[in-house]
VONU-63966 format. One record per residue: x negated, y, z of N, C-alpha, C, O in turn; residue in three letters; chain. Coordinates in pm, 1 decimal. Layout:
BEGIN
@n.x->X; n.y->Y; n.z->Z; ca.x->X; ca.y->Y; ca.z->Z; c.x->X; c.y->Y; c.z->Z; o.x->X; o.y->Y; o.z->Z; rest->ALA; kette->A .
...
***
This chain:
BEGIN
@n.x->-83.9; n.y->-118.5; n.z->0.0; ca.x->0.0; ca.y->0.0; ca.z->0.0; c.x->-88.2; c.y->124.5; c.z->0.0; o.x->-193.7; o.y->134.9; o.z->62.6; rest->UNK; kette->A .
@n.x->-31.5; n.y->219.9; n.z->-79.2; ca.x->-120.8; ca.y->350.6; ca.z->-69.6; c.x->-129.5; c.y->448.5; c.z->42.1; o.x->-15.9; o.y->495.3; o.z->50.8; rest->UNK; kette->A .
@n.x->-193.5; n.y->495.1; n.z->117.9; ca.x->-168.5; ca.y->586.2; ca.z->236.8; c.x->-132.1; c.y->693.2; c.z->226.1; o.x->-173.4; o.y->769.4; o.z->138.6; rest->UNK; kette->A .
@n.x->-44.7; n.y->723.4; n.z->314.4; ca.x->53.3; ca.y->849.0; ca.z->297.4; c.x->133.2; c.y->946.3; c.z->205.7; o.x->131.9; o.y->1065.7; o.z->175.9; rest->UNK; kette->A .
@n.x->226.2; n.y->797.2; n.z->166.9; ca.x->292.6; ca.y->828.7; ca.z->60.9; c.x->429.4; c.y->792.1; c.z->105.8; o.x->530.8; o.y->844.8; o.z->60.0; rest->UNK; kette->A .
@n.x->427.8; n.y->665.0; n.z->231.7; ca.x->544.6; ca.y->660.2; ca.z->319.9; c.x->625.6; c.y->721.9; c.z->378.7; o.x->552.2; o.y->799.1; o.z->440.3; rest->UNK; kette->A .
@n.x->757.4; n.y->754.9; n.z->416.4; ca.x->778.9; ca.y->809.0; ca.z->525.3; c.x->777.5; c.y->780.4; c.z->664.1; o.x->772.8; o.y->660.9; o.z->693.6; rest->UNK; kette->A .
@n.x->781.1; n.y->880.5; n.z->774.5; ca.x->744.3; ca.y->769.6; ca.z->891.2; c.x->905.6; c.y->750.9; c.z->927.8; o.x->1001.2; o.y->826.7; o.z->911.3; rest->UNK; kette->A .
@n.x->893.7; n.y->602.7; n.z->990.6; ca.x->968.6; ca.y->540.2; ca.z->1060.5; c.x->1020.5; c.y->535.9; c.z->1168.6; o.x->1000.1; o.y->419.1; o.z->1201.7; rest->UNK; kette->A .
@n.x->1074.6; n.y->582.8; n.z->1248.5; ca.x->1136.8; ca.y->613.1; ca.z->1351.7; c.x->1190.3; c.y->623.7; c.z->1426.4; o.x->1285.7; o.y->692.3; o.z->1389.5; rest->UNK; kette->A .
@n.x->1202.1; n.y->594.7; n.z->1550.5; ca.x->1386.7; ca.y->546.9; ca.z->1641.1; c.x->1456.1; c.y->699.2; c.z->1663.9; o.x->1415.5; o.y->808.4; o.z->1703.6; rest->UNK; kette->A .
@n.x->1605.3; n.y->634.4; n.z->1607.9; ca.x->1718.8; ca.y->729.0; ca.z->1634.4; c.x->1793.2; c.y->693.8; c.z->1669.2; o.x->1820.8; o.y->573.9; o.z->1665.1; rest->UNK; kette->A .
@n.x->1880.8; n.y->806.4; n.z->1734.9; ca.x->2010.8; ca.y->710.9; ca.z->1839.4; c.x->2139.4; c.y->771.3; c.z->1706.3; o.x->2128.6; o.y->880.5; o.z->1650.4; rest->UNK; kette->A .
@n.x->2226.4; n.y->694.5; n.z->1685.2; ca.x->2334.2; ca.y->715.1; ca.z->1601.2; c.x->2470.6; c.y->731.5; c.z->1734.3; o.x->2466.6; o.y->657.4; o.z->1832.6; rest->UNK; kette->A .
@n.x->2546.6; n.y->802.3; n.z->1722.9; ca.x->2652.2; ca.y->830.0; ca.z->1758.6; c.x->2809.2; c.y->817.1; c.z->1715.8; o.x->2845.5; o.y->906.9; o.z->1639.7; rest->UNK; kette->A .
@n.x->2901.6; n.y->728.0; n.z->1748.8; ca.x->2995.3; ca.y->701.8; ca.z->1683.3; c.x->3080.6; c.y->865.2; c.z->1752.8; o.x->3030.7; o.y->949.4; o.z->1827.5; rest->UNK; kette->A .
@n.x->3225.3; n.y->860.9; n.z->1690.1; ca.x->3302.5; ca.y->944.7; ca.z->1710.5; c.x->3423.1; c.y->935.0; c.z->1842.6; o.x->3493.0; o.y->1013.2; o.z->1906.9; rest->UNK; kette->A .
@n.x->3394.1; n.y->771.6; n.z->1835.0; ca.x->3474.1; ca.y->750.4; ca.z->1974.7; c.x->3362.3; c.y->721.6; c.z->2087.4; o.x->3380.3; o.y->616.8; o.z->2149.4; rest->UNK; kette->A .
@n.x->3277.0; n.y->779.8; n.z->2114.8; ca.x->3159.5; ca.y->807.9; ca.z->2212.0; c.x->3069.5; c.y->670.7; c.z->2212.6; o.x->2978.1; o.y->671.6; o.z->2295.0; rest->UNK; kette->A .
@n.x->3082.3; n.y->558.4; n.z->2135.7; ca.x->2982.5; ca.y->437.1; ca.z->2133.8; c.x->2830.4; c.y->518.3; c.z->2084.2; o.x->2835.3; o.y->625.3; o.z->2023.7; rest->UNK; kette->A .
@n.x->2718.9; n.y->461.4; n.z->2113.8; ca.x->2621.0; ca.y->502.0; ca.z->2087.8; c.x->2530.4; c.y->434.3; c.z->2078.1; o.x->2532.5; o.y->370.1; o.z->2183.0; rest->UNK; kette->A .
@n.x->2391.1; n.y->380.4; n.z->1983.2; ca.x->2311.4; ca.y->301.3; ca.z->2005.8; c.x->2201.9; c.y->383.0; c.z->1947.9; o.x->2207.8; o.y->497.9; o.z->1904.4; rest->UNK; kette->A .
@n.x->2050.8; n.y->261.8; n.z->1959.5; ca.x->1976.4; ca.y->291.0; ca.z->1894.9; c.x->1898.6; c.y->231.7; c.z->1802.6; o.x->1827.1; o.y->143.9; o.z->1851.0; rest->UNK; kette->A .
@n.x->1886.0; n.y->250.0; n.z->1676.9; ca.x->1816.3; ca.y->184.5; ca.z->1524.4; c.x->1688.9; c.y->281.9; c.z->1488.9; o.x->1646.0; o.y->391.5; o.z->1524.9; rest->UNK; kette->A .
@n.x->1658.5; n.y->191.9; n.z->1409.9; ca.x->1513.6; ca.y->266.2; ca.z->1330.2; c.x->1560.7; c.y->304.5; c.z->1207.7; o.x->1644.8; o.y->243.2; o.z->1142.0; rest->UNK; kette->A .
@n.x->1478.2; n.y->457.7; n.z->1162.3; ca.x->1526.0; ca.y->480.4; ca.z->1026.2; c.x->1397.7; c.y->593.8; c.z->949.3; o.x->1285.0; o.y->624.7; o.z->988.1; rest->UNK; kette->A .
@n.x->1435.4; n.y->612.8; n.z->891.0; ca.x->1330.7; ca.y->730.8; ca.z->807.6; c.x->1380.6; c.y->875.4; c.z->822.5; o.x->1319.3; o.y->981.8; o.z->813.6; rest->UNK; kette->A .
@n.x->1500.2; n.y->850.1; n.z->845.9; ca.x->1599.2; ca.y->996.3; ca.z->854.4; c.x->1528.7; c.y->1026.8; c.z->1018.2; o.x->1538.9; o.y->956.6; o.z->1118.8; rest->UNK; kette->A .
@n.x->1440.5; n.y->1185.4; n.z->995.4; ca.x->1420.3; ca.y->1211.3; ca.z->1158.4; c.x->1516.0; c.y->1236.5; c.z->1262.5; o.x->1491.9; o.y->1174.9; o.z->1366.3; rest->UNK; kette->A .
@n.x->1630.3; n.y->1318.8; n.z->1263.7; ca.x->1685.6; ca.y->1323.9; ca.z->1340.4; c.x->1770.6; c.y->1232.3; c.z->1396.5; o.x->1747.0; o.y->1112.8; o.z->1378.2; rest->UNK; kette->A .
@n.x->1857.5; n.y->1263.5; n.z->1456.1; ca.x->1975.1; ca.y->1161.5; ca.z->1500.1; c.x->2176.3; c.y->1207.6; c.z->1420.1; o.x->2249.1; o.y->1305.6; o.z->1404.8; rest->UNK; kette->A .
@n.x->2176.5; n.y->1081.5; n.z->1398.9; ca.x->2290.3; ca.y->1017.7; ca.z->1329.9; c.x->2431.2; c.y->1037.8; c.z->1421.8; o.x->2446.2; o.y->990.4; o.z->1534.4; rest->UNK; kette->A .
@n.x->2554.3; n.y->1137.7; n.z->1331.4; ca.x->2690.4; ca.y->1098.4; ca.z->1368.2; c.x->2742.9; c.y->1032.3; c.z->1304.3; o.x->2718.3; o.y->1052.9; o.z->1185.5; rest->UNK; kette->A .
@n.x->2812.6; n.y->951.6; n.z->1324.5; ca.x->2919.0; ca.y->866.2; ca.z->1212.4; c.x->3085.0; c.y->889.5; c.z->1280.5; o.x->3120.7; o.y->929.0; o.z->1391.5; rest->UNK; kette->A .
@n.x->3145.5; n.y->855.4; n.z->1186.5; ca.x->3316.1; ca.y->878.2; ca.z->1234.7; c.x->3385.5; c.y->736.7; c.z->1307.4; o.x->3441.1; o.y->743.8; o.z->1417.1; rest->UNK; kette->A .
@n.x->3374.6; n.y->617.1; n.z->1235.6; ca.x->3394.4; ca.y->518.2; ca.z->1261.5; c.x->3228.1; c.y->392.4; c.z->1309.9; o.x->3117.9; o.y->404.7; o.z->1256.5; rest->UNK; kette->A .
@n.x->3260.8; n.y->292.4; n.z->1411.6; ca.x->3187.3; ca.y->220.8; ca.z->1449.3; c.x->3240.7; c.y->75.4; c.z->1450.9; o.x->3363.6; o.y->69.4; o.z->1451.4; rest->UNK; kette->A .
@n.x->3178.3; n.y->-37.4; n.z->1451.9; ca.x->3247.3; ca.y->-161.9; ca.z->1498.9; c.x->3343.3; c.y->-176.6; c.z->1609.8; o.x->3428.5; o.y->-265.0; o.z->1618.7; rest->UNK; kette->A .
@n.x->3317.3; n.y->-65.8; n.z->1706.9; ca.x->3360.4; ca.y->-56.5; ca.z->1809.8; c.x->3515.0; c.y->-49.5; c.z->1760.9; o.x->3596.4; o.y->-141.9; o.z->1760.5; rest->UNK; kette->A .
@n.x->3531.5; n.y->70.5; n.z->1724.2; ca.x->3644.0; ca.y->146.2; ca.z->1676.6; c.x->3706.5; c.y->154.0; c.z->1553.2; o.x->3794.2; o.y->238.6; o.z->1535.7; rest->UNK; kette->A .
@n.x->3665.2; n.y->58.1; n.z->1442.8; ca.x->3687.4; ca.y->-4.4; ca.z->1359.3; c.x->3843.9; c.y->-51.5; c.z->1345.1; o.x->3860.0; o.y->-130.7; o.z->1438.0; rest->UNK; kette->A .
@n.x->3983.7; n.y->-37.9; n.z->1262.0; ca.x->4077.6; ca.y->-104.2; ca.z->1249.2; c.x->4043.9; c.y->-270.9; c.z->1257.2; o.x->4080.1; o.y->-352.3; o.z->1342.1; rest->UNK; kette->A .
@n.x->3953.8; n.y->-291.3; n.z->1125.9; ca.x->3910.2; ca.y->-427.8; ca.z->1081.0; c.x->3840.7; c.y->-471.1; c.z->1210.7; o.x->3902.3; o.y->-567.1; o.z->1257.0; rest->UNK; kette->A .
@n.x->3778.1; n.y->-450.8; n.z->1256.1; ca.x->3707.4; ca.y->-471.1; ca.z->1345.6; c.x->3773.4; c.y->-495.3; c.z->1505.3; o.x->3710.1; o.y->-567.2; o.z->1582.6; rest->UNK; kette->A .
@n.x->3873.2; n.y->-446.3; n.z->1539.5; ca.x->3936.1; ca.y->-393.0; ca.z->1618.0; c.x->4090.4; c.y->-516.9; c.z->1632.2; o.x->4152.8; o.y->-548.4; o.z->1733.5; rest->UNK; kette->A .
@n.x->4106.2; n.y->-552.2; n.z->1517.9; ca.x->4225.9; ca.y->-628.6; ca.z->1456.7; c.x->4359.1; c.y->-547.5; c.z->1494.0; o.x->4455.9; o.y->-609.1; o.z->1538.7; rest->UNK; kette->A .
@n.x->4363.6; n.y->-395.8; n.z->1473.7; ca.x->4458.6; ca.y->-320.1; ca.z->1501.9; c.x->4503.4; c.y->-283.3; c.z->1369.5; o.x->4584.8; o.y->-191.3; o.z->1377.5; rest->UNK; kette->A .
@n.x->4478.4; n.y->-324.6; n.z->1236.3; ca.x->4494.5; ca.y->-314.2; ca.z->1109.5; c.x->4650.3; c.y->-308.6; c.z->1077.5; o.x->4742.6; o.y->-368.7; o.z->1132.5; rest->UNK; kette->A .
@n.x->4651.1; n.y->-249.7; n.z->1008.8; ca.x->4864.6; ca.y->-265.2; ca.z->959.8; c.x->4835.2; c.y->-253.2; c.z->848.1; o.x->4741.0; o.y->-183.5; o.z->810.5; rest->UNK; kette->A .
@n.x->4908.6; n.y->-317.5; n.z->775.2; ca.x->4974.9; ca.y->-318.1; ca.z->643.0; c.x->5019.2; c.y->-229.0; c.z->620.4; o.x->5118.0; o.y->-219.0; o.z->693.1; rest->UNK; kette->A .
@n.x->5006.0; n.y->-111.8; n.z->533.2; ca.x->5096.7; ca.y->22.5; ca.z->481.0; c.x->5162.8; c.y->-42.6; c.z->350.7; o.x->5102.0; o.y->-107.0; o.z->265.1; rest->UNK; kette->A .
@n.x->5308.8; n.y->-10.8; n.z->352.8; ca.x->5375.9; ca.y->-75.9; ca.z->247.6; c.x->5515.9; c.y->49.6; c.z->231.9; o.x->5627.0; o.y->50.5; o.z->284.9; rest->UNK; kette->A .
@n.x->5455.1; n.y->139.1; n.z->143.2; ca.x->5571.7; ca.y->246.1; ca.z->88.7; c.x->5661.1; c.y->221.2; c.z->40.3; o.x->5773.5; o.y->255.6; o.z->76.5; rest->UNK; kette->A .
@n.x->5624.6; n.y->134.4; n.z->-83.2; ca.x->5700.0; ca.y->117.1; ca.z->-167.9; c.x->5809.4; c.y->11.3; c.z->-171.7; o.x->5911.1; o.y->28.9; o.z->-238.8; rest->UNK; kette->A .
@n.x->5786.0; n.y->-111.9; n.z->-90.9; ca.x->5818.7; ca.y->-224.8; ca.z->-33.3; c.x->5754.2; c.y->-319.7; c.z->-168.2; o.x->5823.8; o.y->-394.6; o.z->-236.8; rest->UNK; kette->A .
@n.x->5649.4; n.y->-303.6; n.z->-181.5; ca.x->5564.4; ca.y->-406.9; ca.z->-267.7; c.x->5579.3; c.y->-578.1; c.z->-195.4; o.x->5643.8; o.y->-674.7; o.z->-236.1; rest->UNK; kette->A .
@n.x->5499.7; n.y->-563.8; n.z->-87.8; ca.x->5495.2; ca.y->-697.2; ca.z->-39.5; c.x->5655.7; c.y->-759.2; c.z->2.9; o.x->5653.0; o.y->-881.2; o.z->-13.4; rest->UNK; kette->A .
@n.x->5743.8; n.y->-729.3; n.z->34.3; ca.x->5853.2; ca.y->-756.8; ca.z->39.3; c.x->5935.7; c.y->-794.6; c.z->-117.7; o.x->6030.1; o.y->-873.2; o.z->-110.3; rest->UNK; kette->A .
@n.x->5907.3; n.y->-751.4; n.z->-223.1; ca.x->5943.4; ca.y->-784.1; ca.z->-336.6; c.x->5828.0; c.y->-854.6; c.z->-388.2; o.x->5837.9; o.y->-859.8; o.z->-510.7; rest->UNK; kette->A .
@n.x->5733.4; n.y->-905.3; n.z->-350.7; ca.x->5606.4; ca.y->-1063.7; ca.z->-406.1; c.x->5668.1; c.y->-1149.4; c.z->-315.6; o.x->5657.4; o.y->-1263.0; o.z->-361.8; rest->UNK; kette->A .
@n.x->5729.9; n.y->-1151.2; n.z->-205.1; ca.x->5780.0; ca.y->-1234.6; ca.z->-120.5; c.x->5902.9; c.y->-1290.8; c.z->-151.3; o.x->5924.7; o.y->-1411.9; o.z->-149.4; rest->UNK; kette->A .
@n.x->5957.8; n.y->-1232.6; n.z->-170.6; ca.x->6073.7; ca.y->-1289.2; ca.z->-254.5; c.x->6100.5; c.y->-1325.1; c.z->-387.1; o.x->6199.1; o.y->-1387.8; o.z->-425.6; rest->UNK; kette->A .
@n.x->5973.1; n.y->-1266.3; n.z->-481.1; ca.x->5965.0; ca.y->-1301.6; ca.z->-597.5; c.x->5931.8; c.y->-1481.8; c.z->-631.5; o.x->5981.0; o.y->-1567.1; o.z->-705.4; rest->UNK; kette->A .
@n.x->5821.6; n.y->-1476.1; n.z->-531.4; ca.x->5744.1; ca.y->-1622.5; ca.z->-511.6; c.x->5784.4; c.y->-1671.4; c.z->-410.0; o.x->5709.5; o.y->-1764.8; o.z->-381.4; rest->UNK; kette->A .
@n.x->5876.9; n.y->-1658.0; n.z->-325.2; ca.x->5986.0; ca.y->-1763.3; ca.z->-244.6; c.x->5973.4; c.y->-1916.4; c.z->-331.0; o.x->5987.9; o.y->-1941.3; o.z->-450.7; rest->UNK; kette->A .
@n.x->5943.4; n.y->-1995.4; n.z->-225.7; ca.x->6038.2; ca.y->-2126.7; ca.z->-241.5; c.x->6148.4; c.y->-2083.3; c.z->-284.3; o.x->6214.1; o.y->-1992.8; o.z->-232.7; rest->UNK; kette->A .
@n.x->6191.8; n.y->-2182.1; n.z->-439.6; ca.x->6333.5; ca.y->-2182.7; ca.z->-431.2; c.x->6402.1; c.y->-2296.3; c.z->-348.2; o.x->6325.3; o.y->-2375.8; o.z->-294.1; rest->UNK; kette->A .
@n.x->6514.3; n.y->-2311.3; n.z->-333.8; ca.x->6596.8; ca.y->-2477.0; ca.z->-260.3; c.x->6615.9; c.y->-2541.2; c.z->-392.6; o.x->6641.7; o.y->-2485.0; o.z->-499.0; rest->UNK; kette->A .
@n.x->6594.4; n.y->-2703.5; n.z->-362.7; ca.x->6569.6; ca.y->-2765.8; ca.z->-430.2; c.x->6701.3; c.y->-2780.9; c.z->-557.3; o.x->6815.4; o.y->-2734.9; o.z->-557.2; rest->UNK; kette->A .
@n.x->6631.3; n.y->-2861.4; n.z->-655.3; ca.x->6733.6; ca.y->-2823.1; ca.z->-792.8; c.x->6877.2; c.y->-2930.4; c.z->-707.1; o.x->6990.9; o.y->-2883.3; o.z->-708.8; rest->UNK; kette->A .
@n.x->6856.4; n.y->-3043.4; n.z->-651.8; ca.x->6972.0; ca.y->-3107.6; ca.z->-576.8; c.x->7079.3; c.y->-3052.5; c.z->-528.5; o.x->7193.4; o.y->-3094.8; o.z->-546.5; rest->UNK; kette->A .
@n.x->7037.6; n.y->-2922.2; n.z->-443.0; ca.x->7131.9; ca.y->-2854.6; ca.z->-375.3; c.x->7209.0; c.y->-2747.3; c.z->-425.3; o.x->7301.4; o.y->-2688.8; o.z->-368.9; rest->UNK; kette->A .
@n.x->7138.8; n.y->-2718.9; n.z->-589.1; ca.x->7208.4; ca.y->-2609.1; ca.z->-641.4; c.x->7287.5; c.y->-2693.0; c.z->-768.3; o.x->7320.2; o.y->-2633.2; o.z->-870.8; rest->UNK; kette->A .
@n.x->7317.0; n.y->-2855.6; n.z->-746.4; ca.x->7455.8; ca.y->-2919.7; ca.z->-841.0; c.x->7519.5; c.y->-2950.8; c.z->-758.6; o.x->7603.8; o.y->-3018.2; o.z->-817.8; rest->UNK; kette->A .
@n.x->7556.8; n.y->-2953.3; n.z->-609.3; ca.x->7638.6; ca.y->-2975.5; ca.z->-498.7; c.x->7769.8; c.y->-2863.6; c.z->-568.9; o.x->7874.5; o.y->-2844.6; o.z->-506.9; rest->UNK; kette->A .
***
């Protein structure tokens, strides 16, 4: 490797938005905010919802329903 052509490497503490905080190495000197963390994460969190405006998933659900069998519809 050539000398001093790197940047230096460095510990920084990153800061989430819901007050979690750690510390990583990076090239960036200062220190790191972010908005979201694992912590506070939907996905992460399993507090996730389904947004459904339009009622999409409710009309694939019924589109691709089981039908009842062909037997019960010559009764």
């Amino acid at each position: 490797m050539k000398p001093k052509i790197h940047p230096q490497y460095t510990t920084i503490t990153v800061t989430c938005s819901c007050g979690n905080s750690w510390d990583t190495r990076s090239t960036m000197s200062r220190d790191l905010h972010v908005e979201v963390c694992s912590v506070c994460h939907p996905f992460y969190t399993g507090k996730q919802k389904l947004v459904d405006t339009a009622g999409r998933v409710e009309k694939f659900r019924q589109k691709y329903a089981r039908k009842p069998a062909a037997a019960a519809a010559t009764k």
